[in-house]
C-alpha positions, 0 to 999 in steps of 0.5 A: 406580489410575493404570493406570485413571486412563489407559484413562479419559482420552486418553493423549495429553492426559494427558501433556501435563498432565504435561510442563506440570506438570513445566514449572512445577515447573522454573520454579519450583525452577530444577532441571534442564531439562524439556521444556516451553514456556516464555515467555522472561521475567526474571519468572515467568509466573502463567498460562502457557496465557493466555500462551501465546495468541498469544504475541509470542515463545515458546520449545520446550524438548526434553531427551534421553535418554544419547546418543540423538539423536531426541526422546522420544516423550512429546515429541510433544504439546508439539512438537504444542503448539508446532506448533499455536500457531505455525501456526495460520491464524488466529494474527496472528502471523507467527514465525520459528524458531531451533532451538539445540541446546546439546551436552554434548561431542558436537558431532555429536550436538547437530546430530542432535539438531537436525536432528529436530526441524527435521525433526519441523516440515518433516513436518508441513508435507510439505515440506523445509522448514517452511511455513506459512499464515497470513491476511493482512489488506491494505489497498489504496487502491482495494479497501479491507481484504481478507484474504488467505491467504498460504502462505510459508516460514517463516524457520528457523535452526540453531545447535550451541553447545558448552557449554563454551565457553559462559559459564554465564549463557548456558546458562540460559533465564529465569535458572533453567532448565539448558539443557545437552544440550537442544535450544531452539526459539525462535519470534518474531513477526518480519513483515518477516521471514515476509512480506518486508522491504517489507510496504507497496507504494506507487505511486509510492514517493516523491514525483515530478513530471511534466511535460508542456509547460505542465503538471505533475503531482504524485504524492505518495508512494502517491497512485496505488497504496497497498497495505500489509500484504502482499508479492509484489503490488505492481504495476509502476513507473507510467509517466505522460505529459502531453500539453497542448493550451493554445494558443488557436489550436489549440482554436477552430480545431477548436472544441468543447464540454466534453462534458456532456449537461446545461450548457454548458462553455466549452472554453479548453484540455485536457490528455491524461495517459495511464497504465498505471495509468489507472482508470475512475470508479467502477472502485474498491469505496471512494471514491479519494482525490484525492492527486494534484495537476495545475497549470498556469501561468496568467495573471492574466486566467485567474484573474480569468475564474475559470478552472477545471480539469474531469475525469471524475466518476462520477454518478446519470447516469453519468459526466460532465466536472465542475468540480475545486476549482480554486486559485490557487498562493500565494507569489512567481514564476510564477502557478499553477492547481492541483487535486486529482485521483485515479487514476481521473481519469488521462485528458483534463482540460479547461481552461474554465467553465461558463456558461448558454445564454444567455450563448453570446453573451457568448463566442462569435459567433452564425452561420447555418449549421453548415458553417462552420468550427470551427462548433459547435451549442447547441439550435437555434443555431450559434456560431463561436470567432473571426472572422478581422480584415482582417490575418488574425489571429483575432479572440475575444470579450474574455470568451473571450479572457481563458481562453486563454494567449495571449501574443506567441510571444517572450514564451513562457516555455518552462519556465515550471514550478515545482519547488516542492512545492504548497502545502497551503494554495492562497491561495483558491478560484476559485469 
């Protein structure tokens, strides 16, 4: 009947039923080691293939036949048992291997013994070494979650233990299993160790400041590039220059507008901040956050004109200057200007303020031709910045006066930067 029994069902999955059977009857009456997986645990296991699906950890245990040092063939389905869990693609797990070979006197041969089944796993993979493929979900600041199919090595390890010198406590798995002439392999979900100690990539990798003249630029932890979950990806050290253009004697000299085709934005400054790691608006699948902070010292008449910083910002009409949430800084010492920008932002922010057409009068002077200097054209009407006094000193309108930093060359403060971290809680918005 038996003989029947096996020409009716596949051999292979027949035993396999009984190395699991033999399994639980070890478990169960803690005779001597059989060959089966187990599940490291002080309790005993209910349902031991539910256990078995992606288990955090999980143990391969071979015995031997006398002296011989290669695994039985009835052994292979549960090494292919093993196999399949642990290298699965679609397992999130990421394992690592320890295989213990416990010798009953003959050092020699528990390291054979253990080195056939390392072999049996790095065959499988047709490499020296055992490799595995894995999916790889990531999470990136700029493409948002994506998955990828990482091929690494996985971290294996082997040790010959002689039992006899061996206390008996530590020749027994789960308290109750005999582990004397067999070999164990330990698989354990260990990610830092499959995929890499540094499983997150932020750029910058911890908080930094960067100066310009006047300006500065803070970039909090990851607020330039943020990528988790992955290795072997991460970019190169950012490199970020400020170069600012706050006097007032060098915008009216060569006077223009904030470019935008719809309003009219008063130019009172702009700060160049160029980047290896610069994005265009829009460049991202999600929406970026704005994690990274720009000030400026100011004066209080620049905050009462309601001065604001503007950058660029992808719209229904393409991409334009717009004005940021500009703040006022809280607390004693230099006043301070600040907002919020993104990595795509990385490029000419303007200082000034968005005005009507028919206020151009209020702030500039109107002339006649175009061919003056530092000229500029609103419709039909040209305007100049600044008229130049009997003492040749340039003389500005009070109103575009007041967005300027101007102030006696003495009384330049040349580091007039805060090392502070900026605040979270800017006292109020300049509207």
């Amino acid at each position: 009947m038996y003989s029947i029994l096996c020409k009716m069902v596949n051999a292979r999955g027949l035993r396999r039923v009984l190395a699991l059977t033999a399994f639980c009857f070890a478990a169960a009456i803690g005779l001597q080691a059989q060959s089966g997986l187990y599940i490291p645990s002080a309790k005993p296991i209910k349902n031991i293939q539910k256990a078995l699906v992606n288990p955090e950890r999980f143990c391969l245990l071979l015995t031997f036949d006398g002296d011989q040092p290669t695994f039985r063939e009835a052994d292979l389905d549960l090494l292919d048992s093993a196999y399949r869990i642990a290298f699965d693609l679609e397992n999130p797990r990421y394992y690592t291997m320890l295989v213990e070979s416990y010798a009953d006197g003959d050092l020699e041969l528990g390291r054979l013994r253990a080195a056939s089944v390392m072999r049996y796993f790095a065959d499988r993979s047709r490499a020296p070494f055992p490799i595995r493929f894995a999916r790889n979900p990531i999470h990136c600041s700029c493409h948002g979650d994506t998955t990828e199919i990482l091929r690494f090595e996985v971290p294996a390890a082997t040790e010959v233990y002689d039992c006899s010198q061996l206390p008996e406590a530590r020749m027994l798995l789960n308290k109750s299993i005999q582990l004397r002439g067999t070999v164990l392999v330990t698989f354990r979900h260990d990610p830092d160790e499959c995929l890499g100690s540094a499983r997150g990539c932020f750029t910058p990798a911890e908080d930094s400041l960067v100066r310009g003249y006047y300006a500065q630029l803070f970039l909090a932890r990851g607020s330039v590039y943020t990528l988790e979950g992955t290795k072997d990806t991460c970019p190169e050290d950012i490199q970020i220059k400020i170069d600012d253009h706050l006097g007032y004697r060098e915008i009216i000299e060569n006077y223009s507008l904030i470019p935008h085709p719809k309003q009219v934005l008063v130019n009172a400054g702009y700060i160049v901040i160029t980047s290896n790691f610069s994005r265009q608006p829009g460049e991202c699948e999600v929406p970026l956050k704005d994690s990274i902070l720009i000030r400026i010292p100011a004066t209080q008449e620049q905050v009462d004109a309601k001065l604001r910083f503007f950058a660029k910002v992808k719209t229904s009409r393409g991409i334009e200057y717009k004005a940021l949430p500009t703040r006022k800084m809280p607390g004693k010492g230099a006043l301070m200007l600040q907002a919020p920008l993104n990595v795509s932002q990385l490029d000419t922010i303007f200082l000034g303020k968005r005005i009507q057409e028919d206020e151009l009068k209020k702030y500039f002077y109107p002339v006649d031709s175009p061919t003056e200097a530092s000229a500029f054209t609103v419709g039909r009407r040209h305007y100049v910045p600044y008229r130049v006094g009997r003492q040749g000193d340039y003389e500005l309108k009070n109103p575009l006066r007041a967005l300027f930093r101007i102030a006696p060359e003495q009384e330049e403060d040349l580091n007039p930067a805060s090392d502070r971290r900026p605040s979270d809680n800017p006292e109020e918005i300049i509207d």
